[in-house]
N, C-alpha and C positions, 0 to 999 in steps of 0.2 A: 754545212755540206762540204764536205773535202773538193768534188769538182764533178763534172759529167762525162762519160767514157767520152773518151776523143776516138773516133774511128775514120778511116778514109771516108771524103764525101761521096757522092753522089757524080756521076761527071756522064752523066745521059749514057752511057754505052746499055747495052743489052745487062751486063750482069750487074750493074746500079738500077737497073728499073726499079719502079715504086712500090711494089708490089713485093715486099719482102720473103714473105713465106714460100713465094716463087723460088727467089732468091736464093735462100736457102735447100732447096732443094737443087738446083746447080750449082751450089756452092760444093753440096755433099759428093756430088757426081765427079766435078773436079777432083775433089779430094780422092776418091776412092779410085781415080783412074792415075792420081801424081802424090801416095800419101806423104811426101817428103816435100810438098811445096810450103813451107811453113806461111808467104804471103796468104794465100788461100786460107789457113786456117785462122789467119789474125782475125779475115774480114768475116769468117764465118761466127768468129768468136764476136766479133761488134755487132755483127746483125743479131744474134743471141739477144745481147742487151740491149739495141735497139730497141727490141718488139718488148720487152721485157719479160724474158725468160731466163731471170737469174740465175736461179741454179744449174742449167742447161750451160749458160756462160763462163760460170764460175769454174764447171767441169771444163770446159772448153779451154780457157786460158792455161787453165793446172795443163791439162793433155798437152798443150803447146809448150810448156815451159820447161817436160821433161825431156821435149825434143830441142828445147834451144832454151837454156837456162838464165840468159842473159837479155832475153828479147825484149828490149825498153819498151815497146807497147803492151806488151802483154803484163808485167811488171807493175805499170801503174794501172791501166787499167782495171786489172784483177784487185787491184788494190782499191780499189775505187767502189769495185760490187762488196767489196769483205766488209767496207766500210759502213755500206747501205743497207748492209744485212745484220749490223751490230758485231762484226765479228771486227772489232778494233786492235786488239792486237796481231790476227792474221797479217790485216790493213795495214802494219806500222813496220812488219817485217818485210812484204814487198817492199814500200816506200824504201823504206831503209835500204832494202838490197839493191833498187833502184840508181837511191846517189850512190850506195858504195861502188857501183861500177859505171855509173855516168854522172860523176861529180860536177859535169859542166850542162846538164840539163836542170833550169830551171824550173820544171815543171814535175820534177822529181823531190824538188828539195819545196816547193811548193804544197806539194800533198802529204808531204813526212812532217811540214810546218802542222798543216791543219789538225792532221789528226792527232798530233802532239797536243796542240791546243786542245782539243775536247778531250785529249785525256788527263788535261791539267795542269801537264808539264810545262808549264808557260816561257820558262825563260830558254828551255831546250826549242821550243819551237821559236821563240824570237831569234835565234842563231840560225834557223832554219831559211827565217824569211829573210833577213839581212843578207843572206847567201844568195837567193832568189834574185833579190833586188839587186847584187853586184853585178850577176850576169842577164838582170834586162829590167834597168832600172825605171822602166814605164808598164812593170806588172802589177798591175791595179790590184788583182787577189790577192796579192800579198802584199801590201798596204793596206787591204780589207783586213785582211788576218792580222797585224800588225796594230791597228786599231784595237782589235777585239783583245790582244795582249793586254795593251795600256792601258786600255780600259777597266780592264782586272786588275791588274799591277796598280791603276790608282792613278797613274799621270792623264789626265784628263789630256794637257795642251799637247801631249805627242796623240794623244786619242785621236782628238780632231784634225790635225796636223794630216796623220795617214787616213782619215775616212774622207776630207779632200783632195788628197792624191787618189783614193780610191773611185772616189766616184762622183766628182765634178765633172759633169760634161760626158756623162756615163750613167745618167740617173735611171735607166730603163733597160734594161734587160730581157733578150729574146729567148727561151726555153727552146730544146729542142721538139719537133712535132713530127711524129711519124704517121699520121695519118689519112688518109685518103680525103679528098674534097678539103672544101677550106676550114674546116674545124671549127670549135666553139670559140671565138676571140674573148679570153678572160683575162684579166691584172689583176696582178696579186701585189697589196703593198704591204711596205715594210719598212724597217727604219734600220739606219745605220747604224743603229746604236744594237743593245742588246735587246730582249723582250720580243722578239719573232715568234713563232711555231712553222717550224718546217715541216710541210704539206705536201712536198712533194711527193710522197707513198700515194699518197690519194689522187693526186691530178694525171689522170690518164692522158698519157702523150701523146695516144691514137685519138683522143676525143677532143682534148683543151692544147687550142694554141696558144699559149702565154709568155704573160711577159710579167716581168717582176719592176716594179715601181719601187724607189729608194725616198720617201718622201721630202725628207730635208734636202733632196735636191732636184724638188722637179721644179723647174722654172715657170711653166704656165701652165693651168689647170686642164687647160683645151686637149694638149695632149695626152692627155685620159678617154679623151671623147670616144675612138675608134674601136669600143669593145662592147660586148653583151653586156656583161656581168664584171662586179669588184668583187675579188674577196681580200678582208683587211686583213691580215696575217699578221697584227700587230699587235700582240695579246696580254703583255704584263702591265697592270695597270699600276703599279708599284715603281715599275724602273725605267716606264717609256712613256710617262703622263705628255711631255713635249710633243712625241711625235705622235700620241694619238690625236692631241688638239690640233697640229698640222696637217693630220690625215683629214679630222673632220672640217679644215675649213678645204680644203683643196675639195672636197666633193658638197660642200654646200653649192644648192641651186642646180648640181646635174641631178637628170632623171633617172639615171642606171640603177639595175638592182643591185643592194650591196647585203652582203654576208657579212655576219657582223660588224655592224655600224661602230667607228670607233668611240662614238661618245657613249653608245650602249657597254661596251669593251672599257672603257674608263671609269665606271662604277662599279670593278671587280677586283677591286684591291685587299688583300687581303683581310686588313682591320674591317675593311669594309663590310666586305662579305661574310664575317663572321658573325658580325652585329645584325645583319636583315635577316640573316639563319637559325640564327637563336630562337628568335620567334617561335620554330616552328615545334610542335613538342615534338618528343621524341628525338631532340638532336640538341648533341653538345657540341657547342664551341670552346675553342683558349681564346680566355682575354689577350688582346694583342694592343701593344706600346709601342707606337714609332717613339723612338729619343735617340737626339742627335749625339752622333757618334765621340763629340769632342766633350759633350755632357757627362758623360759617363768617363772617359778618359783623365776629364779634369778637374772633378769634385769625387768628393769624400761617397765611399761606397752604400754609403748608412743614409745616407741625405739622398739616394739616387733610390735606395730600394724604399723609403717610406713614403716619398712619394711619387712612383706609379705602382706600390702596390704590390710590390715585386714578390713570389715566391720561388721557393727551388725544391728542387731543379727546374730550371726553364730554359728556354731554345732560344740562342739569339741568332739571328740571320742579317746579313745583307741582303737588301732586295732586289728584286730582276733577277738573281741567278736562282737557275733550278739544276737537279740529278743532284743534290745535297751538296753542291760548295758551298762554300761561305755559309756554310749552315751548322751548329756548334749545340752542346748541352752545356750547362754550364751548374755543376752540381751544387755551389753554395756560392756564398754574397763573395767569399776571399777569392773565385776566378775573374770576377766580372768584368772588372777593369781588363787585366790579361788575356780576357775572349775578346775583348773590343776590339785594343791594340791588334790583334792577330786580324782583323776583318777590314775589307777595302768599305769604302762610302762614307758618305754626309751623314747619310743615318740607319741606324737598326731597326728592327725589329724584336725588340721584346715578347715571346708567345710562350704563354703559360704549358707546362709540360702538362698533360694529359697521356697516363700511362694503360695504353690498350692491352699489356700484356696477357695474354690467354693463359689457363692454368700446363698447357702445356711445355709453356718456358718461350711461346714465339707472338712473335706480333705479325698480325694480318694488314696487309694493305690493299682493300678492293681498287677496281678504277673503271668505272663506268663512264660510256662517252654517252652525250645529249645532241642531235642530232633532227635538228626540223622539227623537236619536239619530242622524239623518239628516244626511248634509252636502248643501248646498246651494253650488254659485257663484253671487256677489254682483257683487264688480267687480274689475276690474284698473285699476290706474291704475301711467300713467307720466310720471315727471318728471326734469326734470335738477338740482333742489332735494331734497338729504336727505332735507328735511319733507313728505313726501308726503302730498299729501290731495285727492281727487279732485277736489273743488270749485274747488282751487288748481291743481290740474293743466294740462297742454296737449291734455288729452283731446277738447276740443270744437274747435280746431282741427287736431288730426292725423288724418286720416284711418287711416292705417297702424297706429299705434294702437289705433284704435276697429277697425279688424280685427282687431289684437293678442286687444285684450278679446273680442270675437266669438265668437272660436274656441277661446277659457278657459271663456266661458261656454256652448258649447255642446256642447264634450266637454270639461268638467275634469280627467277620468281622463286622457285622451291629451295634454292641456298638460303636468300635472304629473308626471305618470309614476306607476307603482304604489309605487314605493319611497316617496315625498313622500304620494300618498294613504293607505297605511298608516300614517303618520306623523300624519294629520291624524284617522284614525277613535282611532289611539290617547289624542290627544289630546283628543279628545270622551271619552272615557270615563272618563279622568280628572279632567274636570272636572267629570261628572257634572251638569251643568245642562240643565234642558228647553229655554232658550234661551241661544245664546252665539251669539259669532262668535272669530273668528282673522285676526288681521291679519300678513303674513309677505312674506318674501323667499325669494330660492333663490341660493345662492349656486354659485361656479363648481362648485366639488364634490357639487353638487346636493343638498347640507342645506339643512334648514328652519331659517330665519332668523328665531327669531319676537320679531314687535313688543309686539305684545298678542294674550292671548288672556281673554274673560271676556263680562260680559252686557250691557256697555255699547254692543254697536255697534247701529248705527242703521240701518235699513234704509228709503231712499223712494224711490219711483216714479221712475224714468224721466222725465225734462223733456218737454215737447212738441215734438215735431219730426220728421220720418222720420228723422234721423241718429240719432236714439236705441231706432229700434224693435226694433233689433237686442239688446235691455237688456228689453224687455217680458215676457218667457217669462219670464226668470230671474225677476224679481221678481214674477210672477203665479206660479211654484212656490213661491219662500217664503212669500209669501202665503198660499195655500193649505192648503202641509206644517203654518203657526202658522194658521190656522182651524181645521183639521180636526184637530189637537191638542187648542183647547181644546175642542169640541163633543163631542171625546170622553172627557174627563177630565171636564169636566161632566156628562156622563152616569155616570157614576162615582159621584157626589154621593148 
């Protein structure tokens, strides 16, 4: 998460009162009787995002920036929703235009770091944060972010190094809460390392007062005590085994209800879950080979493939990371070594390629969330690239497509058929998690194909646009099905 809109606080007067929507409506009255007061429209534009009315904001900040094109809150800020909306390169060019004309804010060159980072760019956004840190050498996010480089790049002891600077003596985290009365007190833990699922889309800021838990540094388990409800946000069972076992001793012996339990979350590791899904007819898995990454590197190519087994093309991956890094094809035995080398970690991932392609020349990627038991359709995406990821997809210029998904998500029984749907309940049950998802294909014989199944998928909002309205329903029912979850397992407490 690049950071959360910074707006003026609250300072008791008449036009801070609590009651936002109020607010807003004297906000407008100001405006329309002084349309040149640009402070006015900052705070109009924070309350926007405050209540969360992105789009409303997003218009807001733009409106502001033609009247004052330099206005360093409005700048990152705007930058902040582009980001949360998926619209990452919008998000890189605010940043960007940010430090090019407040070189000496660090919180400019903080937000240009992050979303550098999730675009990849790692060693542009490590320039970003070392800038950060020259001008406030006690900014923790960016020794958070700073962390998150190293850790990709491979040096473990500068890893640790910044996620101690980052959050020793910082282990907990207060979200912001906009809502009336004293809210639902929820923690969400999480690890400093990689393997999270950010939830925030889903955690209403009017409903849940939260706070975020950093496991590897809580000091006493007791300050955990003061909440309704855990939820463990700790979901890669491949790249965060440490901290789920840290998660589940720190909540052995409390009574709170907890959303997926990390040791339930620790048996959804890929090889794993490929192996209990098999089982079930009507679904294929790829054989999957952890071998350590120095294995491969430094014996003979012939001696590595005859024994695990190896066919090609097959997919080698680094694990923990997801949206396709570190994730590679590798079409015959003479790259294998040369995909290794190219890859950060201990160890890979070996996975059999299974080729979903349809006679149309495109591969299908369903993504069903599970949900208190519940399935939900999420998205369809299609590409004419193996590595299917919506983001990368042709989704926003094919129309036919975006009808494709329409009609998955508006009767997923009658997309997939009952055969593939009983396939998908069974598979929720076996996993037995209050939150997951399923990422799959269908091939011609109309088995389930599946990618991944477990608690890492990500679910957010809809981009801005009519081409996308058609995507709102789905993601305001899982919204929902995951609200109305936890307000009642919290009630439970």
């Amino acid at each position: 998460m690049v950071g959360d809109v910074v707006g003026p606080e609250p300072d008791g007067s008449t036009l801070w009162r609590v009651d936002r929507e109020s607010l807003l409506t004297d906000l407008a009255a100001l405006i329309e009787r002084d349309p040149c007061n640009i402070s006015l429209r900052f705070h109009y534009a924070n309350v926007l995002a405050e209540l969360g009315r992105t789009d409303e904001a997003i218009a807001a900040y733009w409106d502001l920036l033609t009247r004052d094109p330099s206005h360093r809150g409005s700048l990152n800020n705007l930058g902040v929703l582009l980001y949360s909306a998926n619209r990452w390169q919008a998000a890189r060019t605010c940043f960007a235009e940010a430090v090019s004309i407040y070189p000496e804010d660090p919180v400019g060159h903080l937000n240009l770091g992050n979303v550098l980072r999730e675009s990849g760019d790692l060693h542009a956004a490590l320039e970003q944060y070392v800038k950060c840190l020259a001008l406030d050498a006690d900014n923790r996010q960016a020794h958070r972010g700073l962390a998150m480089v190293f850790d990709e790049l491979g040096d473990e002891t500068k890893a640790w190094f910044h996620r101690d600077a980052g959050f020793k003596g910082a282990a907990i985290q207060f979200l912001p809460y906009y809502g009336r009365g004293p809210g639902v007190p929820l923690l969400v833990l999480s690890t400093a390392g990689r393997g999270n699922t950010p939830l925030g889309p889903l955690l209403n800021t009017q409903i849940f007062r939260t706070s975020v838990a950093v496991v590897e540094y809580v000091e006493q388990a007791h300050s955990l005590s003061p909440y309704q409800l855990i939820v463990n946000g700790i979901s890669d069972a491949d790249g965060s085994q440490d901290a789920l076992m840290t998660a589940e001793d720190l909540l052995r012996g409390m009574a709170l209800p907890v959303i997926n339990r990390p040791d339930q979350v620790g048996r959804t590791g890929r090889a794993a879950v490929a192996r209990i899904l098999a089982g079930i007819p009507g679904v294929i898995t790829p054989r999957i080979s952890p071998i350590a990454r120095d294995e491969i590197t430094r014996n003979k190519t012939q001696a590595i493939v005859e024994k695990y087994r190896l066919d090609f093309p097959l997919l080698l991956r680094t694990p923990g990371f997801h949206t396709g890094r570190h994730f590679l094809r590798i079409d015959d035995e003479s790259r294998l070594k040369e995909g290794a080398l190219s890859l950060p970690g201990e160890y890979l991932l070996a996975i059999q390629y299974l080729d979903t392609r349809e006679t149309d020349g495109y591969f299908r990627k369903y993504r069903v969330m599970m949900i208190d038991g519940i399935l939900y359709p999420y998205h369809l995406a299609l590409s004419r690239h193996w590595k299917v990821h919506y983001f990368t997809s042709d989704m926003a210029s094919r129309s036919d497509h975006r009808k494709e998904e329409a009609r998955f998500l508006d009767d997923m029984a009658g997309s997939l058929g009952e055969r593939v749907m009983n396939i998908l309940h069974r598979i929720s049950t076996l996993l037995n998690l209050d939150y997951a998802g399923i990422d799959f294909g269908i091939n011609a014989k109309g088995d389930l194909v599946l990618f991944e199944a477990n608690a890492t998928m990500v679910v957010n909002p809809p981009e801005t646009g009519e081409k996308w309205d058609y995507k709102r329903q789905a993601f305001a029912q899982i919204s929902s099905a995951f609200e109305r979850m936890l307000i009642n397992r919290a009630g439970e407490a």
